[in-house]
C-alpha positions in Angstrom: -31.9 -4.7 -64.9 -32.9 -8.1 -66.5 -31.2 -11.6 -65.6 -30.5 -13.8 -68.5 -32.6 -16.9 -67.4 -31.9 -19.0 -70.6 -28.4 -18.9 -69.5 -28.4 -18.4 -65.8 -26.5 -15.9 -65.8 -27.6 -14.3 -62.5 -26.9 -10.5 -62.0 -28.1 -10.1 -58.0 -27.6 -11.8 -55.1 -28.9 -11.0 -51.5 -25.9 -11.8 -48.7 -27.3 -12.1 -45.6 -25.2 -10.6 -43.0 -27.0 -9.4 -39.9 -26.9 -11.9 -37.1 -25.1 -11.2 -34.0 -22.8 -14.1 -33.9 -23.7 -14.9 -30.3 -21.9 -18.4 -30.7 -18.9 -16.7 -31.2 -18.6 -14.1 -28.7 -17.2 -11.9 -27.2 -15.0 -11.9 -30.2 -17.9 -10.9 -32.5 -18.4 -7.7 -30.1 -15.3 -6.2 -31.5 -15.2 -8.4 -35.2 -18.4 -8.9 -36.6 -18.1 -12.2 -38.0 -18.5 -11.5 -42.0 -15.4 -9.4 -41.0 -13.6 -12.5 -40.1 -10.0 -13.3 -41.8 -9.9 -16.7 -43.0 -6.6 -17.1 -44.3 -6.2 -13.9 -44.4 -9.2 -12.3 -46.1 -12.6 -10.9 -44.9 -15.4 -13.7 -45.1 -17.7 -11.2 -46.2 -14.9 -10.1 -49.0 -14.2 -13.7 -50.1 -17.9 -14.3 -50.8 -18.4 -11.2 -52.7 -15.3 -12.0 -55.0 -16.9 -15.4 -55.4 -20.1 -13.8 -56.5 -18.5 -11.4 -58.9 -16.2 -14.2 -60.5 -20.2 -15.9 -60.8 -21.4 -12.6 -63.2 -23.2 -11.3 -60.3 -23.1 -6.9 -60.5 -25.6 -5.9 -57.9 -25.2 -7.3 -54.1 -27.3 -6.2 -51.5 -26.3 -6.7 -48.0 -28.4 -6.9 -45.2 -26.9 -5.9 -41.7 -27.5 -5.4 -38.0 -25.0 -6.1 -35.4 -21.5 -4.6 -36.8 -23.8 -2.6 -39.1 -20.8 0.3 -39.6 -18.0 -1.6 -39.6 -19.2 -3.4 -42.2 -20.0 -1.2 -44.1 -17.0 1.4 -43.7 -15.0 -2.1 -44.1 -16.5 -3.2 -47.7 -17.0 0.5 -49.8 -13.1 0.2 -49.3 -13.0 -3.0 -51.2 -12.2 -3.3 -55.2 -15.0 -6.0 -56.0 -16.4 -4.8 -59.0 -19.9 -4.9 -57.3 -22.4 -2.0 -56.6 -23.4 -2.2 -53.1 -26.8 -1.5 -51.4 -27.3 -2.0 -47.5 -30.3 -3.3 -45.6 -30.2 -2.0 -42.3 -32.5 -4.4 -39.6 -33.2 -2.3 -36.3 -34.9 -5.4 -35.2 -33.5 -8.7 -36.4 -35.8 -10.0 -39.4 -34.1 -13.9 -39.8 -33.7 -15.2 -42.8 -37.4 -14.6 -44.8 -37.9 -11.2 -43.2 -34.6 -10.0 -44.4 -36.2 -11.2 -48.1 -39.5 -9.5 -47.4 -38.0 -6.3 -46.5 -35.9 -6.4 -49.9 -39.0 -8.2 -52.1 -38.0 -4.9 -54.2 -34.7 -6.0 -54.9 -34.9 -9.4 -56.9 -36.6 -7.2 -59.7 -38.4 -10.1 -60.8 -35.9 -12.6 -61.7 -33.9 -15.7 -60.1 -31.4 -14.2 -57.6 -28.3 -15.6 -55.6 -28.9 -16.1 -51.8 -26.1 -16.5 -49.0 -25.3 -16.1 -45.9 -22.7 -14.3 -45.2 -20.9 -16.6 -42.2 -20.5 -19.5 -45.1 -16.6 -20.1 -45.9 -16.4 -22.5 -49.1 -14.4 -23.1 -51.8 -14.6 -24.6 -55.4 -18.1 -24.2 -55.6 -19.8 -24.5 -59.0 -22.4 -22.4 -59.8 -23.3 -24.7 -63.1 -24.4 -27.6 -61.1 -27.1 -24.9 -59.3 -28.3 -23.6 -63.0 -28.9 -27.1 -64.4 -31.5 -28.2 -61.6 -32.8 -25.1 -61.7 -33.5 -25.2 -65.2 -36.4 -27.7 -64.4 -39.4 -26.6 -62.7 -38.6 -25.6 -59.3 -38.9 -22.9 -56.9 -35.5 -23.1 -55.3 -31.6 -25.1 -56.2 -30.2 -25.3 -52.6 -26.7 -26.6 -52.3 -26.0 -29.5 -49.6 -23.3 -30.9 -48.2 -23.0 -34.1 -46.8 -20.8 -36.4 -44.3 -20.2 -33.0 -42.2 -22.5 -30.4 -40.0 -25.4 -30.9 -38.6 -27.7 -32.9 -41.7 -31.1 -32.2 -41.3 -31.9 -31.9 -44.7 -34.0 -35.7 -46.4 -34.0 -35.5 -50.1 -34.9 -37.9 -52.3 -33.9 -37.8 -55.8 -32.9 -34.6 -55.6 -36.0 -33.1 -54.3 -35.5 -31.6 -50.7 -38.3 -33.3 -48.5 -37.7 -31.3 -45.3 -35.3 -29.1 -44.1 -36.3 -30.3 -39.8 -35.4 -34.1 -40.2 -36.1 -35.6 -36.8 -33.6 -37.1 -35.8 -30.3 -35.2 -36.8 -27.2 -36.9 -38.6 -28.9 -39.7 -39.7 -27.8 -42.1 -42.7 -28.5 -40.5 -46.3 -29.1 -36.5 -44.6 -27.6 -33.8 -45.5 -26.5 -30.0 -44.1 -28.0 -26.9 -45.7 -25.0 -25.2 -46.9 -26.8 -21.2 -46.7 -26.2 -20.9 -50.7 -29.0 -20.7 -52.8 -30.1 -20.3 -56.3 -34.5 -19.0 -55.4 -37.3 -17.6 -57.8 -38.7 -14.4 -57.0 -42.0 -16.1 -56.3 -40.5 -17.1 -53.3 -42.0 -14.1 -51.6 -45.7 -15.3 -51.8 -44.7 -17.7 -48.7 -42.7 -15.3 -46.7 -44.9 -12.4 -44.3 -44.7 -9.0 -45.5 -43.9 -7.9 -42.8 -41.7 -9.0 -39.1 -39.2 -11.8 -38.3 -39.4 -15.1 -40.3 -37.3 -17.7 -42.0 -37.0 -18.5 -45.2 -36.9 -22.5 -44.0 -40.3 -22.0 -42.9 -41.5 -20.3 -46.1 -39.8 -23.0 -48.3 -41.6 -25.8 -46.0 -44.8 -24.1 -47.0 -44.0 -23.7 -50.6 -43.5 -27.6 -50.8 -46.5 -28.3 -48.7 -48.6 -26.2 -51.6 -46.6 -28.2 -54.5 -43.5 -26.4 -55.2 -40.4 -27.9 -55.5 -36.6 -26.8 -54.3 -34.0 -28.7 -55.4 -31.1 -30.0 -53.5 -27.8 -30.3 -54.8 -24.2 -31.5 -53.6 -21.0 -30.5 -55.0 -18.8 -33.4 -54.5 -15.5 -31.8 -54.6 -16.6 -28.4 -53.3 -15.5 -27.6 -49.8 -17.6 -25.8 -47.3 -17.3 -24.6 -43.1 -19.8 -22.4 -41.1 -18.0 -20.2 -39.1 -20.8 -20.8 -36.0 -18.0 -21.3 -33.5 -14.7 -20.8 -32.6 -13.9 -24.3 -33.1 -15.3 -24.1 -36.9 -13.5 -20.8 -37.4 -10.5 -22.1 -37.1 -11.3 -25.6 -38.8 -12.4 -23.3 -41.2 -8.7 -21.9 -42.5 -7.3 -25.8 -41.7 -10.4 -27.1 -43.8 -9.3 -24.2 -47.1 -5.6 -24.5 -46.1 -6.1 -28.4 -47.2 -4.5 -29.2 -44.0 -1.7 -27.3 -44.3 -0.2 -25.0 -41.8 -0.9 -21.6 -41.9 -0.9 -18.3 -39.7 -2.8 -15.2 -40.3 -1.0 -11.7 -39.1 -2.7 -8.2 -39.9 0.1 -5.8 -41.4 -0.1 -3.7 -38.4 0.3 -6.2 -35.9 3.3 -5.5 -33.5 5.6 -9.1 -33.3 7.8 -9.4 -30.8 11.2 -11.5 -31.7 11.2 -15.2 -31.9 7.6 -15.7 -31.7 6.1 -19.2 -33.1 2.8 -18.9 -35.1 0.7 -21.8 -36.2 -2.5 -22.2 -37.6 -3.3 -19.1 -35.4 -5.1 -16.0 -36.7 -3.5 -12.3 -35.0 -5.7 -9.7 -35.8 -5.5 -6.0 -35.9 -3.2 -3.7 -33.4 -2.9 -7.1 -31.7 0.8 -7.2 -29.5 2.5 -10.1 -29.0 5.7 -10.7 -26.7 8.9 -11.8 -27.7 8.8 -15.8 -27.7 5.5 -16.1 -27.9 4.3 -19.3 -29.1 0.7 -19.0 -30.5 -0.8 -22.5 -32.0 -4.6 -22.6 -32.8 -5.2 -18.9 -31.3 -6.9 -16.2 -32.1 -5.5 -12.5 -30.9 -8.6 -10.2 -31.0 -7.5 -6.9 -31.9 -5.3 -4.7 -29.9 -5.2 -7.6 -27.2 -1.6 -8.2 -25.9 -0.8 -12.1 -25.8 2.8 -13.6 -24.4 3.8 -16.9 -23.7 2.4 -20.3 -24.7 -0.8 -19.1 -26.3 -4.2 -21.4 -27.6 -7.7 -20.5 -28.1 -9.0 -17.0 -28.0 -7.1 -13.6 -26.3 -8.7 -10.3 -25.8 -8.3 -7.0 -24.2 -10.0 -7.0 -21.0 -11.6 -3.8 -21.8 -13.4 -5.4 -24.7 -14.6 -8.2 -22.3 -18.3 -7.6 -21.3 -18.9 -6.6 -17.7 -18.6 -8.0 -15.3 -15.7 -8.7 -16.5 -13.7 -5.4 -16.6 -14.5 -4.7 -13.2 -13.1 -7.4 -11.9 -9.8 -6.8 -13.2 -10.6 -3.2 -12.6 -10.9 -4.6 -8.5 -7.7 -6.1 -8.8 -5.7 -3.2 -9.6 -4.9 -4.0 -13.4 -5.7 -1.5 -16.5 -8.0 -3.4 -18.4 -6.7 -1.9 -21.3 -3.6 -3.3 -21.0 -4.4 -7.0 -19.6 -5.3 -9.7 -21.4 -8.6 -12.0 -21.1 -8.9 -15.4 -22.3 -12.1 -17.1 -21.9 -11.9 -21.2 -21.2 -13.6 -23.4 -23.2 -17.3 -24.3 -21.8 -17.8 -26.9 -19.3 -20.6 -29.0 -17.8 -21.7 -26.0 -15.1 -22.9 -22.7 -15.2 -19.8 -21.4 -14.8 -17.6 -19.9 -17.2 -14.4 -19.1 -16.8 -11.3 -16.3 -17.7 -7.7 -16.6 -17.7 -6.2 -12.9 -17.4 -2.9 -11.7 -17.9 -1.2 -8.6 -17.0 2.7 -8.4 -17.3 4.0 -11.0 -15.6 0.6 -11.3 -13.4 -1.8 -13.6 -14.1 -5.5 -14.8 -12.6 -8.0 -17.1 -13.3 -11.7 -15.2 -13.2 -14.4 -18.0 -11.9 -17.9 -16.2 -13.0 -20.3 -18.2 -10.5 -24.2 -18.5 -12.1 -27.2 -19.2 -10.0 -28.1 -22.5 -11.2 -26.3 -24.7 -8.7 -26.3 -23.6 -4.9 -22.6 -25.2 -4.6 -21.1 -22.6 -6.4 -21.7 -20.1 -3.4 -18.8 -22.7 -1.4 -16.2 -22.2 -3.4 -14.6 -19.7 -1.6 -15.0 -20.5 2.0 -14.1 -24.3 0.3 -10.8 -23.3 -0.8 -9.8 -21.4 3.1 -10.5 -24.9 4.2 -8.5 -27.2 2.3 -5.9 -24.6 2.4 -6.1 -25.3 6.5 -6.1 -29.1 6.0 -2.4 -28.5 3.6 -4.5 -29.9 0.6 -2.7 -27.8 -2.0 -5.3 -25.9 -4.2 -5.3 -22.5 -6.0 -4.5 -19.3 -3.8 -7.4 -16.7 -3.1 -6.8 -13.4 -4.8 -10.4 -11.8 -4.6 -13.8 -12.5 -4.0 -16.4 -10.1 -5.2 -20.0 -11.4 -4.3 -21.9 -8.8 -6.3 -19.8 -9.3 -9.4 -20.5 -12.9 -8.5 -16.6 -13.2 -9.5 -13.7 -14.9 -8.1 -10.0 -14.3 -8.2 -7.8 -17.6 -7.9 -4.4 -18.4 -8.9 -3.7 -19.2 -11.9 -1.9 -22.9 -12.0 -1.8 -23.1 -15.6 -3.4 -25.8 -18.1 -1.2 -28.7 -17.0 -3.4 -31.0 -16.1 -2.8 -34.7 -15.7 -5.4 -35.5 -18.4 -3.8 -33.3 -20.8 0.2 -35.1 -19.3 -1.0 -38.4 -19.3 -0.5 -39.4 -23.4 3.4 -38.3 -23.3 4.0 -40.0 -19.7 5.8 -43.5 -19.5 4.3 -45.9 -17.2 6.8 -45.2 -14.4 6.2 -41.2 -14.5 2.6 -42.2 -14.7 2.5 -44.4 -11.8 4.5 -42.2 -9.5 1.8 -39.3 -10.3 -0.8 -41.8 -9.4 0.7 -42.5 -6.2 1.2 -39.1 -5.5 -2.3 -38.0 -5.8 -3.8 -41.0 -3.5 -1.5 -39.6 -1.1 -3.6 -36.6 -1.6 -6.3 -38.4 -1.4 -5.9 -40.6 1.5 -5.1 -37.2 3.7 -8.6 -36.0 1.9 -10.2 -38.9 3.2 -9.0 -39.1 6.5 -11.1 -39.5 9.9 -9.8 -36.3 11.5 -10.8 -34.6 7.9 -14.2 -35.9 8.5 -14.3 -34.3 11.7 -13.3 -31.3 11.2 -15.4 -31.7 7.6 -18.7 -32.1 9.9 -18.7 -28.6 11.5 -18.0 -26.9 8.0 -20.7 -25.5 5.7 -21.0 -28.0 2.5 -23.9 -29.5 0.2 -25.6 -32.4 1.5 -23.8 -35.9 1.8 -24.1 -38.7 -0.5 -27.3 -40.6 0.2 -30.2 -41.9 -1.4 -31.3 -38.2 -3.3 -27.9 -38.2 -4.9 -27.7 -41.5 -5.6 -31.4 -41.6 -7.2 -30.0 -38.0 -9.0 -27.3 -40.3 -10.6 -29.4 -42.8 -11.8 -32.2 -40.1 -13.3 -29.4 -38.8 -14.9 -28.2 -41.8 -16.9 -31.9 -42.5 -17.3 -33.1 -39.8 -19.0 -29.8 -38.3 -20.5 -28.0 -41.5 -21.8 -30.0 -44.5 -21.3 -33.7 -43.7 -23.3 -31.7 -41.9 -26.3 -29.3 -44.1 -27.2 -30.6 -47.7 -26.4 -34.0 -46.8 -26.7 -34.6 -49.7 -23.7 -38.5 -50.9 -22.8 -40.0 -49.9 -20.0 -39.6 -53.3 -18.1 -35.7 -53.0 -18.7 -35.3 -49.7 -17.2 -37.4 -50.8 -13.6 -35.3 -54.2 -14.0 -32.1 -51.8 -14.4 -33.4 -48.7 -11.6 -33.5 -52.0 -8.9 -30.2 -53.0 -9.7 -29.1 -49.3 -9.5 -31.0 -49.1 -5.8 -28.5 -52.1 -4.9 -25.1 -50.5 -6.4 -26.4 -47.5 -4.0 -27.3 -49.8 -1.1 -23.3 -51.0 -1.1 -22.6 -47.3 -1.0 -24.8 -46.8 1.6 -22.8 -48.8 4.2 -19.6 -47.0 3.7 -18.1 -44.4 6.9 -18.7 -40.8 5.6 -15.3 -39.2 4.6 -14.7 -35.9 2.7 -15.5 -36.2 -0.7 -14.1 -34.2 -3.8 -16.6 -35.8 -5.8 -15.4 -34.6 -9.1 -11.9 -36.3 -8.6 -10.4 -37.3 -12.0 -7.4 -36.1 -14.5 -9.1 -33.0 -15.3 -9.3 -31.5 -12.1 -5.7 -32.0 -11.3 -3.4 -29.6 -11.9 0.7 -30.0 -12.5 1.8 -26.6 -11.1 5.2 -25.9 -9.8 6.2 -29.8 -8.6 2.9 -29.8 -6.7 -0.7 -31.4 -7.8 -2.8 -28.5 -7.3 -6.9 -29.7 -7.1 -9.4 -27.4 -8.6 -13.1 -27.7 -9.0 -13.9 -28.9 -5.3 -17.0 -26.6 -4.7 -19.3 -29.7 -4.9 -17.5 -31.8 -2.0 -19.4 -33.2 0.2 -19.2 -36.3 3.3 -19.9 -39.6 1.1 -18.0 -42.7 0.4 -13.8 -42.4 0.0 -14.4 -44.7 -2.8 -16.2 -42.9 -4.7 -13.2 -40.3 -5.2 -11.2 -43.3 -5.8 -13.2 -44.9 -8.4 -13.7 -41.4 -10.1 -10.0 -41.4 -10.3 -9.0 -44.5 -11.3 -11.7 -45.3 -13.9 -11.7 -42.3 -15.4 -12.7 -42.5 -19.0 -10.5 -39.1 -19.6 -7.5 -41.5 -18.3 -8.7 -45.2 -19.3 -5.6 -46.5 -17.5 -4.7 -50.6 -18.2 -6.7 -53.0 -15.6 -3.4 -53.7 -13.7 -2.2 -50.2 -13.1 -5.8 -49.7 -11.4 -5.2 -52.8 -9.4 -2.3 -52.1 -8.2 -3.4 -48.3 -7.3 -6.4 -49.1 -5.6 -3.6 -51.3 -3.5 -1.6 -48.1 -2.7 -4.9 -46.0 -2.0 -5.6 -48.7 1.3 -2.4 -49.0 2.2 -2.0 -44.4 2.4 -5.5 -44.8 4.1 -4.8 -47.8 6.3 -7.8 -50.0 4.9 -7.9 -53.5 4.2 -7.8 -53.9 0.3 -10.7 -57.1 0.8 -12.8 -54.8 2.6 -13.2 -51.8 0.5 -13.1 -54.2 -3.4 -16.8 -54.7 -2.9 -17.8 -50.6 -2.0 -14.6 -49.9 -4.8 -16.7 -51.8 -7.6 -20.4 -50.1 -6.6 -18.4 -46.7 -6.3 -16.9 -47.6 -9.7 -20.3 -48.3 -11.1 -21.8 -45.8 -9.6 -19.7 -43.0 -10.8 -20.0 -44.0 -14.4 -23.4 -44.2 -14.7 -23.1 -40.4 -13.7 -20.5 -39.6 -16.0 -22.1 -41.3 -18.8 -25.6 -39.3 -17.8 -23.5 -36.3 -17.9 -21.8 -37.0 -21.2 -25.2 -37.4 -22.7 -26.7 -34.2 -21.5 -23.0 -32.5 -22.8 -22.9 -34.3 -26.1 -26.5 -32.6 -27.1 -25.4 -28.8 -26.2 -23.2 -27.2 -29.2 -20.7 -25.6 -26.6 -20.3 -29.2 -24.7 -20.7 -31.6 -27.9 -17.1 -32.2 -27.7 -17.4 -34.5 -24.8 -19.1 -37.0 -27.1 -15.7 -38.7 -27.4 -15.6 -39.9 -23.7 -18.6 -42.0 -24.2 -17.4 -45.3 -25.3 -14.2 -44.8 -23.1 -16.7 -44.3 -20.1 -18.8 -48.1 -21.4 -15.7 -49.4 -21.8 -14.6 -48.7 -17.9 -17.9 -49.7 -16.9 -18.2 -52.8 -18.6 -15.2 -53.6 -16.7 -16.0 -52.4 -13.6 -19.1 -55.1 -13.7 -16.9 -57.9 -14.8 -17.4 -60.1 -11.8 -20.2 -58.0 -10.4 -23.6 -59.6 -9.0 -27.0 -59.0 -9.6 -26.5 -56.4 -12.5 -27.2 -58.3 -15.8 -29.4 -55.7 -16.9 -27.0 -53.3 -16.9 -24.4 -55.2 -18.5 -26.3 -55.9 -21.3 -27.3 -52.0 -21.7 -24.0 -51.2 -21.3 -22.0 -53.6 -24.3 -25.9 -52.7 -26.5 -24.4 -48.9 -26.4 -21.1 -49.5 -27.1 -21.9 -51.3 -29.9 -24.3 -48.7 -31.1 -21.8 -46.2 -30.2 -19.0 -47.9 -32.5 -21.4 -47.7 -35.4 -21.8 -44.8 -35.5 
């Protein structure tokens, strides 16, 4: 079959389909993701309309993970397309999958997409008339959004691999494509390559590919579960929606907003669901965000946990917590009335192997933390309580200052019993990681170093000595301080509103060190950013619960303060650069902002003032 090439009107199109969607598990292991709904139809079936309503007849699909569901899923479909399938045993990327079909372009200019792409309005025009000029390739950008890596200039793509990502005037490679068939002269015949790489090659030899943006096209990648739903938002124009299969069982009274139910999904009576996604057959009840699944569909270890506990996986529900800053990783499940949260430990961090044995103590000391339900070592699981998501981070925004200050006062109460002398004691004959000192300390400042400090001031080597000595005195203050227990992680989001009690959670780190240090973490948190005199007069309540002189802990308080901000800033950098953490971006001018504060007044760090207000300015600019 020939392609009319005078008009562009292009009869095949390749959709590239076969990844495993690893960004988006576990959902993908029972949906593969060009079988997600958005707004309530397939991706894989929107795309192939598209392409049909374009003149394209011939589609071929290349496939992998999911291999049979999709293709049981789209023969069903009415598209008006004939269909031929591409099955990878081995994953081929992006210019093997085009190698192994070379015989399907038949010569001619063909569509390329991939399949995960949800877009709308697109204009297939704007593609044909840069492609009528000399060029090997019409690639569609977008700008302002993703990750924009592509420099172009005047309309000719320069690189695909800018080096520094999201810079002023780049672009994001949208995954649709207008490509000649000689394409295939820069792609191996034969195993894995992408089709980047060959189109980098092809420009390097001469040829050109063409980049073109669509101003009032609009276009997601379904990469996470974030963009999946931001994807339906983004087509919905902002306007609520909720996406039920037909045979999804609803209980009465349930609430559903921009939430997606899927398939033999069962949801209880009163259920309110808001920016969730019900895998199928997965039971959900109650006040329900982010993603549900049946246990059984969970990948082990995972089953066999809730298996230990006595509950039929096929009847609980798993919910997996957004990542976090450890290795980690953690399950809310659900069964009936019962509920658990699953803590699945890695082997990074040593600390994690305390948790347990960490949570018997404090439970002898009355510190009110989650209750034990099951360890299992090999699984390298553990069982806790489930104390909800009320967390005073999450409380703060809706609390007046009273309601505030009286949960403040609360928790120092906590605290001051945390930090006690006789705690201390009894903290010394118990198994923990090592205490605060001048490893920890120098781990701090190697952390802000390297992870905040080089990449976005971009200081000279004489600033960051000048800045590491005034570091060594902050720790030096430290230094002086009587050990007490230390949560060391003690800040909004690891305090819990459960019952009428504060329940603390993530205390598998704490260690003898400075009381201040938990107090400053509190208090200048940059997930709170509380006013300068509700600080000032909390740090007041802390010494009087803890029977210190307010004069002689300000000076410790404002290195602890300094101290722990420099970590949290080195630990929002290292966050901000992972996909799964990128979110905590945000906190980073909130965190400069608490620790340009924290140095008002402070001797013998200039240095790091100045570093501090140069990346918060850069920080605003951006």
């Amino acid at each position: 079959m020939k392609h009319d090439v005078k008009t562009m009107r292009i009869r095949r199109a390749i959709v590239l389909a076969a990844g495993e969607g690893s960004r988006l598990a576990p959902l993908t292991r029972v949906v593969p993701k060009p079988l997600l709904p958005v707004l309530g139809t397939p991706l894989l079936l929107r795309n192939l309309q598209m392409l049909r309503s374009w003149g394209v007849e011939d589609v071929l699909i290349n496939l992998h993970h999911g291999a049979a569901a999709i293709i049981n899923a789209s023969t069903g479909w009415k598209t008006g397309l004939r269909l031929t399938f591409s099955f990878e045993p081995d994953l081929l990327d992006t210019g093997g999958a085009l190698a192994r079909a070379h015989w399907f372009a038949d010569g001619a200019p063909f569509w390329l997409m991939n399949a995960d792409v949800a877009c709308e309005g697109v204009e297939p025009a704007m593609l044909f008339a840069v492609f009528r000029k000399p060029c090997l390739a019409a690639v569609w950008v977008v700008p302002n959004t993703g990750p924009r890596t592509v420099n172009a200039s005047h309309g000719r793509v320069l690189t695909f691999r800018a080096p520094s990502r999201g810079h002023a005037g780049a672009s994001t490679f949208s995954g649709l494509h207008l490509v000649a068939p000689r394409i295939l002269k820069f792609i191996p015949a034969e195993g894995r390559s992408s089709i980047i790489t060959a189109y980098e090659s092809a420009i390097a030899s001469g040829e050109t590919v063409r980049a073109v943006e669509m101003p009032r096209a609009l276009w997601a990648d379904i990469g996470t579960f974030e963009g999946y739903l931001a994807a339906n938002d983004l087509l919905k124009h902002g306007q609520p929606w909720s996406c039920v299969a037909p045979d999804a069982r609803m209980g009465r009274g349930c609430s559903i907003r921009n939430s997606v139910v899927m398939h033999g999904a069962r949801i209880a009576s009163r259920s309110r669901l808001q920016h969730a996604v019900i895998a199928p057959h997965a039971p959900a009840a109650g006040r329900v965000s982010g993603l549900v699944m049946r246990a059984s569909d969970m990948p082990e270890p995972i089953p066999c946990a809730v298996s230990l506990l006595g509950w039929k996986t096929d009847r609980a529900s798993a919910a997996p917590l957004p990542g976090r800053a450890s290795d980690r990783s953690f399950v809310r499940i659900r069964a009936g009335s019962e509920s658990a949260m699953l803590i699945i430990r890695g082997t990074d961090r040593p600390e994690n192997e305390f948790h347990v044995r960490h949570t018997r103590f404090l439970s002898r000391l009355g510190i009110r933390v989650p209750a034990l339900m099951g360890d299992f070592p090999r699984l390298r699981i553990t069982a806790m309580e489930d104390v909800g998501d009320y967390s005073l981070q999450s409380l703060l925004p809706g609390m007046s200052r009273k309601a505030r200050m009286s949960a403040y006062r609360r928790i120092l109460e906590i605290a001051a019993r945390l930090h006690s002398p006789e705690t201390a004691r009894k903290a010394a004959r118990h198994t923990m990681a090592e205490p605060f000192g001048p490893p920890l300390y120098g781990w701090e400042h190697d952390l802000f170093v390297t992870h905040f400090l080089v990449p976005f001031v971009h200081p000279s080597g004489s600033t960051v000595s000048a800045l590491r000595r005034e570091l060594a005195g902050v720790a030096n203050t430290l230094a002086g301080e009587a050990l007490a227990l230390v949560h060391r992680d003690f800040q909004s989001s690891n305090l819990i509103r459960h019952r009428g009690e504060w329940v603390v959670i993530d205390y598998q780190g704490m260690r003898l060190g400075p009381a201040v240090y938990d107090i400053a973490s509190l208090l200048f948190d940059p997930y709170a950013t509380l006013p300068k005199d509700e600080q000032i007069e909390l740090f007041s309540c802390y010494t009087d619960a803890a029977g210190r002189r307010a004069s002689d802990l300000s000076g410790p308080f404002r290195a602890a303060c300094i101290q722990r901000l420099i970590q949290a800033l080195g630990a929002y950098g290292r966050m901000q650069s992972l996909r799964q953490t990128a979110r905590f971006r945000v906190y980073i001018a909130p965190g400069l902002r608490m620790l340009i504060r924290a140095l008002d007044g402070a001797e013998g760090t200039p240095v790091l003032r100045h570093v501090a207000e140069e990346a918060l300015r850069k920080e605003m600019q951006r």
